[in-house]
N, C-alpha and C positions, 0 to 999 in steps of 0.2 A: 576116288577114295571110298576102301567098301567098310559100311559100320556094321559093327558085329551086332547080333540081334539085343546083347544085353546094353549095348551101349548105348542105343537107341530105345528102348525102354527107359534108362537113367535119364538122357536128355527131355524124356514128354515126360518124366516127375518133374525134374528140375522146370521144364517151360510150366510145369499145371502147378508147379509149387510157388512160383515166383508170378504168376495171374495170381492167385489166392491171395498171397501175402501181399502183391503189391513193392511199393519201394523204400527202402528205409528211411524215416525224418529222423534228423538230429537229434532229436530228443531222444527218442525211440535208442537209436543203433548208441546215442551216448549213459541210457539207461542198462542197456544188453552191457557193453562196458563194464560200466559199474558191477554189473553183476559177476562178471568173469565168464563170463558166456562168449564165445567163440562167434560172429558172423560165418555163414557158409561160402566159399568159394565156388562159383563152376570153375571147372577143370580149361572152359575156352579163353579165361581171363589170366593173364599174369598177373606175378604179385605183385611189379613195380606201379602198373593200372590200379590192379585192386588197391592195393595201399594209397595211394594218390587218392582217388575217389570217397574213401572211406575218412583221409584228412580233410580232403574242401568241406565233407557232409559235416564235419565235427565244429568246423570252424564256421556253421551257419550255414551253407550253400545246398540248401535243397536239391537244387536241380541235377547237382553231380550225386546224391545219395544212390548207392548202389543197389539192385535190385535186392529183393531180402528173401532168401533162399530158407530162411532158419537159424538156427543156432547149433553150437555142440554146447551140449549144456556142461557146463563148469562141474564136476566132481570132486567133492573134498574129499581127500586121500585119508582112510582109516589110520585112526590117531595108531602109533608104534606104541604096546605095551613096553614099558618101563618094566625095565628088571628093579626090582623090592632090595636096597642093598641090606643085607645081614648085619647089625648092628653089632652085634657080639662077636663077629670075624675081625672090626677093629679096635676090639678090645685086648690088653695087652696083659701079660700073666700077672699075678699077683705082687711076684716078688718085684718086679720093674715099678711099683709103686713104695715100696718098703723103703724108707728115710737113709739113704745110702751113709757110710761113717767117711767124714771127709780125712783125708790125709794130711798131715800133717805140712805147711806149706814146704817145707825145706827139713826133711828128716835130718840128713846129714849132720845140718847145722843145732838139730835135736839132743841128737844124740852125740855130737860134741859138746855142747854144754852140760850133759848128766856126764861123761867122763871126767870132765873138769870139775865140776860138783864133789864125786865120788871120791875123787883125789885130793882135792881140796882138805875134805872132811875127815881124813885118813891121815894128812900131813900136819893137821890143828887140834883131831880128837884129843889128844895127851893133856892139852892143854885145859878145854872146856866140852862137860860131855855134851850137855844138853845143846847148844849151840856154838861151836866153837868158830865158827865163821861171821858171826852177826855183828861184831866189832868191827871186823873188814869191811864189810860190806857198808854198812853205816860211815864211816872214817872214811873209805875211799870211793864208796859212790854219793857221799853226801846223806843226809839225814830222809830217812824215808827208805831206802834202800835194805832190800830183806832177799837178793835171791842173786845171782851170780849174773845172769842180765841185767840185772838194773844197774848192780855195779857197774860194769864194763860201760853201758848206755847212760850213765848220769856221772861217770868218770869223767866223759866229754866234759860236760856243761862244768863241770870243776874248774875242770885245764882252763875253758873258755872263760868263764870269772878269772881265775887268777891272770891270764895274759892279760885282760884287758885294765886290772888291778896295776900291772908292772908298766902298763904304757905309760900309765898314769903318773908314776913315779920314776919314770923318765928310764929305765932299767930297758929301752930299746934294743939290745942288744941279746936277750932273751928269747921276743917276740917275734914271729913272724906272720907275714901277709899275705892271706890269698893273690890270686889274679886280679879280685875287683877291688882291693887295696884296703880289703876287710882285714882284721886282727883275726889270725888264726888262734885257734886253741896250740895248748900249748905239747908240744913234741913230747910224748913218753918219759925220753931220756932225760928232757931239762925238769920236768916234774918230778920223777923220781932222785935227779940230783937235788933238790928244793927241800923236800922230804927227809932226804939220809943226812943231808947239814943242816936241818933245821934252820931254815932262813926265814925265819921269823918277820927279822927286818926289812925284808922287800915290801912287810905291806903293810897299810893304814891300820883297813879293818881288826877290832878287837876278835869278831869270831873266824879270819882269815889266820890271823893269829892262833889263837886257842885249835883249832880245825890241823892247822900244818905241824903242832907239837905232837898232836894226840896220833896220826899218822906217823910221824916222826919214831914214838917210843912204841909202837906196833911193828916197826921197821925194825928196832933194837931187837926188840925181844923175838924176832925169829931169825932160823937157824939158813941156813943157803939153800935147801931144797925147797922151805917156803916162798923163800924170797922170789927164787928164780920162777917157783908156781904163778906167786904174785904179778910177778913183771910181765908172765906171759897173758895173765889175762887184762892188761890192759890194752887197748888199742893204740898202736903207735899213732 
């Protein structure tokens, strides 16, 4: 086997490197470790030896420590400058911040009730200028009632007192039941039949009374295009 002249140069460093140093102790080759420091190989040792040798040394065993050739000293890698993020690239135009105007949940149903209004107001003007709706609204949505929603939504709770007024006086034949064999409010139709014959007599209460006349002579006193205004805006 013929060595080339440099190879044989590497071998008498490595042999004059490894007399100098001597051989690794444990402590030693487990402080190099620590450090991140690299032991040196010769090139005539594999790595399955090297490695073996370098475990027995770790785990106390002197005699196996391997000769100590040096180190590759550990380099910490230059920190990667950070890119500087531009603070104002994630800022968002001005207007994206402006109090946007919410929409109305249900136009539709908006602007059916100002039609209804409008008509309304149009088929009772003759009668009351300043307000010519506010007896309606009072009378058939109940006291408190000032606007054609509240009417229509405090209608219910009317229908609903008076069914529950007729169970009472035994008048079962009016009423009807939910599913859960709750007393239903009372059907458009039989309410407004209550109203046009003033049926006074279905019920106890004094102001159930006084409430179904004053409805009752409201009823009178319009003509068929109110009426039929009327009946549409209840909720069946």
């Amino acid at each position: 086997m013929k060595i080339t002249k440099s190879k044989l140069i590497q071998l008498i460093k490595e042999e004059v490197s490894a007399v100098t140093l001597g051989q690794w102790t444990p402590d030693g080759l487990r402080n190099a470790l620590l450090r991140n420091d690299t032991p040196r190989k010769p090139d005539d040792i594999d790595d399955e030896t090297w490695n073996e040798s370098i475990r027995r040394c770790l785990d106390g065993h002197g005699e196996y420590c391997p000769l100590n050739y040096g180190v590759d000293k550990y380099t910490r890698p230059e920190p990667k400058e950070r890119k500087r993020t531009d603070l104002t690239k994630l800022l968002k135009p001005a207007s994206h911040y402006k109090k946007k105007k919410r929409k109305p949940p249900n136009p539709d149903w908006v602007r059916e009730l100002a039609v209804a209004r409008d008509e309304g107001q149009k088929l009772f003007s003759a009668e009351k200028d300043d307000c010519p709706l506010c007896d309606i609204y009072k009378a058939f949505g109940g006291f408190g009632a000032k606007s054609i929603s509240q009417m229509r939504s405090q209608n219910i709770m009317v229908r609903n007192k008076m069914a529950r007024e007729l169970a009472k006086t035994g008048r079962d034949n009016l009423v009807s039941y939910d599913s859960a064999g709750r007393i239903a409010p009372l059907s458009r139709e039989v309410f407004l039949s209550i109203v046009k014959n003033n049926n006074m007599d279905f019920f106890s209460g004094r102001f159930d009374k006084k409430n179904i006349n004053t409805m009752h002579n409201l009823w009178q006193g319009m003509n068929d295009k109110q009426r039929r205004w009327l009946t549409k805006q209840l909720y069946r």
